[in-house]
C-alpha positions in Angstrom: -13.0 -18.5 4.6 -13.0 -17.9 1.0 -9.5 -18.6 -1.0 -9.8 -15.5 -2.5 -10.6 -13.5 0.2 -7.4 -15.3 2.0 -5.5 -14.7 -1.0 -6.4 -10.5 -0.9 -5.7 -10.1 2.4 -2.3 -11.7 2.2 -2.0 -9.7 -0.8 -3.5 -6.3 0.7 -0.9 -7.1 3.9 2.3 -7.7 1.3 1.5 -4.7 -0.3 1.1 -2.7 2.9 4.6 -4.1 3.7 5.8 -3.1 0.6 4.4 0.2 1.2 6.0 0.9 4.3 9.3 0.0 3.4 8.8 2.2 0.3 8.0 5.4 2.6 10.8 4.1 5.1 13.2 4.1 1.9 12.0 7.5 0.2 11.9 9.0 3.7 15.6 7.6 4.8 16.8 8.9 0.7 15.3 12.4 1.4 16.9 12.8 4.5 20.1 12.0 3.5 19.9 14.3 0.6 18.3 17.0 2.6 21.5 17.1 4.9 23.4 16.7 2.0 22.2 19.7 0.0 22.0 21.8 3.1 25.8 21.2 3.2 26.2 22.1 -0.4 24.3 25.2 -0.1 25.6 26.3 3.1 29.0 25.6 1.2 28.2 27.0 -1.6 27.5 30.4 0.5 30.4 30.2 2.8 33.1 30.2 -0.4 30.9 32.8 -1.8 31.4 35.1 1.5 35.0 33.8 1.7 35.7 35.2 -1.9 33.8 38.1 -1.6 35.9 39.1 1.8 39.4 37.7 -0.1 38.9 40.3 -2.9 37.6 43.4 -0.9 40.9 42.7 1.3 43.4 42.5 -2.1 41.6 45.6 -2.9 42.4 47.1 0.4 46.1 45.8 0.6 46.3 47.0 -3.1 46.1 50.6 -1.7 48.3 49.9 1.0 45.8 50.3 3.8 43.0 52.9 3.0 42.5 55.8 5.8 39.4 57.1 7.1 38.5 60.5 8.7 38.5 59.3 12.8 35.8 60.2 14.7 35.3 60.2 18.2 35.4 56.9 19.9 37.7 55.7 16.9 40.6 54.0 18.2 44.1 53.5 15.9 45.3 50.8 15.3 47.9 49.7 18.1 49.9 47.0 15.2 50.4 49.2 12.7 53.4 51.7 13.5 52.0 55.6 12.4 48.5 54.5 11.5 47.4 58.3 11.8 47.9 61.1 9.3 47.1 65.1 9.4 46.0 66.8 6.4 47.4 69.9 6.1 43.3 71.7 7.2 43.6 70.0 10.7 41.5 66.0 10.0 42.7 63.6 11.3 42.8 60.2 9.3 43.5 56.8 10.8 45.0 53.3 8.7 42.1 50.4 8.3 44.5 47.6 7.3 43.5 44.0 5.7 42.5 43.2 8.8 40.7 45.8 10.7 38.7 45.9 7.8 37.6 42.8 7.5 37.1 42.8 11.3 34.9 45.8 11.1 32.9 44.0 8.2 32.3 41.1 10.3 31.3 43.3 13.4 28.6 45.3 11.2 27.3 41.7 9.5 27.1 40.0 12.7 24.9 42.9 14.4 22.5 42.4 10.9 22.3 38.9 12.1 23.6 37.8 8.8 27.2 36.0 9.3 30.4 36.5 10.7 34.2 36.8 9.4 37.5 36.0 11.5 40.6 36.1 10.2 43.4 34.4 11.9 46.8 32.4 11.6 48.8 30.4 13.3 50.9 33.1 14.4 48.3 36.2 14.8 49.5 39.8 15.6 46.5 40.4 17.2 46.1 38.1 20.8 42.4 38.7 20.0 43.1 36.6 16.2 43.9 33.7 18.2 42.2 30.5 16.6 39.5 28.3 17.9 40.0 24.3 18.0 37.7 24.5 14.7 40.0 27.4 13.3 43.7 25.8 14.3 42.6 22.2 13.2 42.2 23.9 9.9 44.8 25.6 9.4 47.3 22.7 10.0 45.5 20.8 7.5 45.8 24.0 5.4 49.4 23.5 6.0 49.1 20.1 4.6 47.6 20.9 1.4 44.3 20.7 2.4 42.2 23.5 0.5 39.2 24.3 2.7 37.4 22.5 6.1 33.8 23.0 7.0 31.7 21.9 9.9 28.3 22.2 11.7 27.9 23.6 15.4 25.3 23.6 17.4 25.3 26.6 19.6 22.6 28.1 22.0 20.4 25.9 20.0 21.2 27.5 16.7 22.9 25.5 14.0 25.8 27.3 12.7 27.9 26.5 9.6 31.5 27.4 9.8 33.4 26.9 6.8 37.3 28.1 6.8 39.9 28.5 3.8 43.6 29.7 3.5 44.8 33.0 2.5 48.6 33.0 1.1 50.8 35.6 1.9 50.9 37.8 -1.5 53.4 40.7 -1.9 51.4 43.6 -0.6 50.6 41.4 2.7 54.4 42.0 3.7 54.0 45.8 4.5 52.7 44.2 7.4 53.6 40.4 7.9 57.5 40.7 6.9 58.3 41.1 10.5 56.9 37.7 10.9 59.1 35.7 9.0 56.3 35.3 6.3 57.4 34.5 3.0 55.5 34.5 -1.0 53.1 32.1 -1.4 53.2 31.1 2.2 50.2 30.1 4.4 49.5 32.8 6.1 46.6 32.5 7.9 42.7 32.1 7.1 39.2 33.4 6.8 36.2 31.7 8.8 33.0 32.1 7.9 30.2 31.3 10.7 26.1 32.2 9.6 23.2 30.4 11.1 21.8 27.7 8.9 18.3 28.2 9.9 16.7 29.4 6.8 18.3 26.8 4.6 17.6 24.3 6.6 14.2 26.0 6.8 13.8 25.5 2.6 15.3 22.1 2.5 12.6 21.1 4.8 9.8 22.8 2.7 10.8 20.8 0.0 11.8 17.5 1.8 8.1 17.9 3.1 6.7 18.4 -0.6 8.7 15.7 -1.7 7.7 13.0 1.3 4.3 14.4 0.7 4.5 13.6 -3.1 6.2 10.2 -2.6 3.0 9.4 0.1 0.2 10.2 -2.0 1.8 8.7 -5.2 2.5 5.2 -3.7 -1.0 5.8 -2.1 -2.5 5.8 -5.1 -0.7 3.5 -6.4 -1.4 1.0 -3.5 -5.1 2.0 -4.5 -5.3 1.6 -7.7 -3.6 -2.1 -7.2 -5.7 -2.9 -4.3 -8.8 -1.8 -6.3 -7.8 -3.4 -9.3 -7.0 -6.9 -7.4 -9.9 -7.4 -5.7 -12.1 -7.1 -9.2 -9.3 -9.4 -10.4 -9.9 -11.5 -7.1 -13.9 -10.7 -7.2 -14.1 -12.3 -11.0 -11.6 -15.3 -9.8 -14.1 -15.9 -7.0 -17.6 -15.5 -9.3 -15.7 -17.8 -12.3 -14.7 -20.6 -9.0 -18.5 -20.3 -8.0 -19.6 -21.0 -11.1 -17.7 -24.1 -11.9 -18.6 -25.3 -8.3 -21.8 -24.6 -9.3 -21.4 -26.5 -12.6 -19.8 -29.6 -10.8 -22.8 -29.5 -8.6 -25.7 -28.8 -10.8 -27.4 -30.7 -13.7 -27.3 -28.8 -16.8 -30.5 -28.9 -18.1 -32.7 -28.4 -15.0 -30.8 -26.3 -12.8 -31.3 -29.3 -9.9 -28.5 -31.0 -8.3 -26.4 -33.8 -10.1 -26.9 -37.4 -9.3 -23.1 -37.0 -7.5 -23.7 -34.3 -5.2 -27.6 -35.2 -4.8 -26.2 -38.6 -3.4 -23.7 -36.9 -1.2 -25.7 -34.5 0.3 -28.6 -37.5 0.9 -25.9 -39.2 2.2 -25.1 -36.3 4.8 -28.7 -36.1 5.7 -29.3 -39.6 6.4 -26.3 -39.3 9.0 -27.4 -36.4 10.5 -30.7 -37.5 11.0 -29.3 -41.2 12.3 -27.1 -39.4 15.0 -29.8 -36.9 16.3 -32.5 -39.0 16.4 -34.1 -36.8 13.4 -37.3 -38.0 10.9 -36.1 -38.0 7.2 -38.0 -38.9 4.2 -37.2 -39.3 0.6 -39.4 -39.6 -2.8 -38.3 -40.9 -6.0 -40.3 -39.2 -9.3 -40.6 -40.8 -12.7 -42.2 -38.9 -15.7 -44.8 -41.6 -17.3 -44.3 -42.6 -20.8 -41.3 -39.9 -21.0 -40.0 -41.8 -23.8 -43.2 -41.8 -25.9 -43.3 -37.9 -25.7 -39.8 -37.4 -26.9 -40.6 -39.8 -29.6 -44.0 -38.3 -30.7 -42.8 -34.8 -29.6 -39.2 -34.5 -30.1 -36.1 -33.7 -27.8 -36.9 -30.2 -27.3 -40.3 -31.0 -25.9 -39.1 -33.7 -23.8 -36.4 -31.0 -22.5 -39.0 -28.6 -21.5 -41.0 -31.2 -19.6 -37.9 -31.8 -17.8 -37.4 -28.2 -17.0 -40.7 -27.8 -16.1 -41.1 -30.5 -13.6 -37.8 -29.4 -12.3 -39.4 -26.1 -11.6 -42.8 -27.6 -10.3 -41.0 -29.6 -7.8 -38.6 -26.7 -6.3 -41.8 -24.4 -6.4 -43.2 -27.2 -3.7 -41.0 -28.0 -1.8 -39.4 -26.0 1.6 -36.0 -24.3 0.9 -33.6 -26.5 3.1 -35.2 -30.1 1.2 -32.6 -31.5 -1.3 -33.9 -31.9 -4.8 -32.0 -32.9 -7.9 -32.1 -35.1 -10.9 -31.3 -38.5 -10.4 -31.1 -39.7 -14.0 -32.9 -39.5 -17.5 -36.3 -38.6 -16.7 -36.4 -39.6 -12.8 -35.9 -37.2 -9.9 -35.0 -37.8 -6.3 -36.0 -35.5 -3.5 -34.7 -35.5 0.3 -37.3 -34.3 2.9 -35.4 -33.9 6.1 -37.5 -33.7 9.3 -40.6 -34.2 7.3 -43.2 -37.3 9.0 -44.1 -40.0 6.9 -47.9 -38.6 6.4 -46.5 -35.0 5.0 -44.3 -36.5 2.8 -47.3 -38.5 1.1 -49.3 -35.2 1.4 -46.5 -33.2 -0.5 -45.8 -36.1 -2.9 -49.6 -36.4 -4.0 -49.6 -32.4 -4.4 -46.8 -32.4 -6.6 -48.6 -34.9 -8.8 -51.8 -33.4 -9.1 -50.1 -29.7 -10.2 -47.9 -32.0 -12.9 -50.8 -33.7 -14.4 -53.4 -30.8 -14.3 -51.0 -28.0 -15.4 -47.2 -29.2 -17.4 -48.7 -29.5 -20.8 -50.4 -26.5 -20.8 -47.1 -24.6 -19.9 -45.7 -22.0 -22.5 -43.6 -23.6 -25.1 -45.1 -27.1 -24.7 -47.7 -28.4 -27.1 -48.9 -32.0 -25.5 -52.3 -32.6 -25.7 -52.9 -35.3 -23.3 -51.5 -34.5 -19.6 -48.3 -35.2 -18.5 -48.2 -37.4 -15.4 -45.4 -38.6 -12.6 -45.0 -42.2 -10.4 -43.4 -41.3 -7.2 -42.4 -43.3 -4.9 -41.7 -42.5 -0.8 -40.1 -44.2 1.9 -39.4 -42.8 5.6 -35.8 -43.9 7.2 -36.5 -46.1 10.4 -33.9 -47.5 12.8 -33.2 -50.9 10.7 -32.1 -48.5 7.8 -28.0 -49.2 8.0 -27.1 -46.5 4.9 -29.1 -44.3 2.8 -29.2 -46.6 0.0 -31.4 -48.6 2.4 -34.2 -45.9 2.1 -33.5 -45.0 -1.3 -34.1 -48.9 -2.5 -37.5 -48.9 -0.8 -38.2 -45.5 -2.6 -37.3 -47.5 -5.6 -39.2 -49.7 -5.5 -42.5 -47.4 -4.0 -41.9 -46.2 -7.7 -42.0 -49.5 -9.4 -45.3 -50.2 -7.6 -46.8 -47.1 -8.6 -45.8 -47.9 -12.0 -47.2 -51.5 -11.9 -50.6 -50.2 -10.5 -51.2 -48.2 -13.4 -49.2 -44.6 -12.9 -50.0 -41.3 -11.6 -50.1 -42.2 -8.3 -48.0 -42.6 -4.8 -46.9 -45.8 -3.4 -44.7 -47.2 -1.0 -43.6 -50.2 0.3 -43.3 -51.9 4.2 -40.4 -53.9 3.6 -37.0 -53.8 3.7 -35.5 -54.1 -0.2 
């Protein structure tokens, strides 16, 4: 496998990680300040209520009580001594104390479904006043300075806020509470407030969803843009590695294989061939009188013929042979599972296309023909390395060279 494609998905895995944790975080974050501004909400509305009720029952103390006409089905009420007055045409009025009002209030909210009020004490008047655990743990902290309690309550389901604060006795609460021992500025008692938390809770969750939502698609993108960006990052690491692989392989000039790698990889093939059993020929290519043409031509020229007898010998060869340039003007090319009479027929092709056709190529202006030596030699059993066959190719070159150029040779014997 690649490095860099090792290297992205490490990355691409980190940064999933990373992008977990950050919804497991921002997740976690907004729960905890969902609950937290339901409570201040649901807070905020309670002590609204509670203050709301508080002044509505100075007012009514204020007055002393305020009578209304009693209708049928009104009852009096049975703590208050003469709650009922005549008028002098024959109504009949009754007393709603502090109290009874706020009772009454409660009664007509809780049938809207909209909250509830209790008031109650310690020490009610009213058996009916009498505190719940939620109500009498609050009020003995209220008798310890505390200055409001609050608590959820999960009831048929529902989630209920109660909240609860004090209410002190005040001068016109002693019309009523002086037979109770009750003195100024006394606890005297306190207001709950109970209301379903449903639609709060149902807002909070709209936005908690818009905000997860948010907080998803931003670090989405975000782990988009850096994924995308990365792998170009990682796709121009991986094309600028190929290329100087490619450079460390590859002979500048003709695009062939250096004499390193060509060496290594003949190396390779001799073994292979060696341990299956396998044919293996090689051919070793010298221009002719390559000095004289970049002495009566110039380097340029002679660069060109290089090229261009680079390029005639890929054209003829099969894809999987192993050709590169073995030094100056001489070429080496590695023929695996090739017999010894193809390998002659492919060498002589290659020098008939040189000499009939490289001077006449665009950009080269020889007049007389450019011609090749080559030597071959086929790998047999007594061959202990691949320098073994690439000595006798050697010297198959030398021959054709001593027998007048332009041709194939070989040799029988071991060099």
């Amino acid at each position: 496998m690649d490095p860099e494609r090792t290297i992205y998905r490490s990355f691409a895995l980190s940064a999933g990680l990373v992008f977990l944790f950050c919804l497991v975080i921002i997740f976690s974050v907004v729960t905890a300040t969902n609950r937290k501004l339901i409570y201040e909400q649901a807070r905020t509305e309670a002590r609204s209520l509670f203050h709301s009720i508080v002044i509505t029952r100075k007012w009514n103390a204020a007055h002393g009580g305020i009578y209304v006409e009693k209708k049928d089905g009104m009852t009096s009420n049975p703590y208050l001594a003469d709650p009922d007055i005549k008028t002098t045409d024959g109504r009949l009025f009754t007393k709603k104390n502090p109290a009874l009002m706020t009772r009454e209030i409660s009664e007509y909210a809780e049938q809207e479904g909209l909250f509830r009020f209790r008031i109650t004490s310690l020490n009610p008047l009213n058996p009916d006043n009498k505190p719940d655990a939620f109500e009498e743990k609050a009020l003995k902290l209220f008798e310890q300075g505390e200055k409001e309690a609050f608590q959820t309550e999960q009831l048929e389901g529902k989630t209920y806020f109660r909240y609860m604060a004090p209410l002190f006795v005040e001068h016109a609460c002693l019309t009523c509470h002086a037979v109770q021992g009750y003195r100024m500025g006394q606890v005297r008692g306190g207001i709950s407030v109970t209301f379903d938390v449903k639609d709060i809770k149902k807002i909070q969750d709209t936005y908690t969803f818009i905000f997860i939502a948010f907080g998803f698609i931003s670090i989405s993108v975000l782990f988009g843009i850096g994924l995308y960006f990365t792998k170009r990052l990682i796709r121009k690491i991986a094309e600028a590695r190929q290329q100087i692989e490619t450079m460390a392989i590859t002979d500048d000039l003709t695009g062939l294989f250096n004499r390193r790698h060509l060496l290594t990889r003949f190396n390779q093939e001799f073994e292979r061939a060696m341990r299956l059993k396998k044919q293996l020929g090689c051919m070793m290519l010298d221009i002719d009188h390559f000095k004289d043409i970049n002495d009566t031509y110039g380097h340029p020229t002679g660069d060109m013929v290089l090229k261009e007898t680079a390029g005639m010998i890929v054209r003829s060869i099969r894809a999987y042979d192993i050709a590169g340039r073995y030094g100056g003007e001489e070429f080496l090319v590695v023929l695996p599972d090739t017999t010894f009479e193809n390998m002659l027929h492919l060498a002589d092709r290659i020098r008939e296309t040189i000499a009939e056709s490289l001077h006449a190529r665009a950009g080269i202006t020889i007049k007389d023909p450019v011609t090749v030596s080559i030597g071959i030699a086929s790998a047999t059993t007594e061959d202990s390395s691949a320098n073994d066959l690439l000595l006798r190719a050697d010297n198959g070159l030398y021959k054709a060279k001593g027998q007048g150029r332009n041709r194939v040779s070989w040799v029988t014997y071991e060099c």
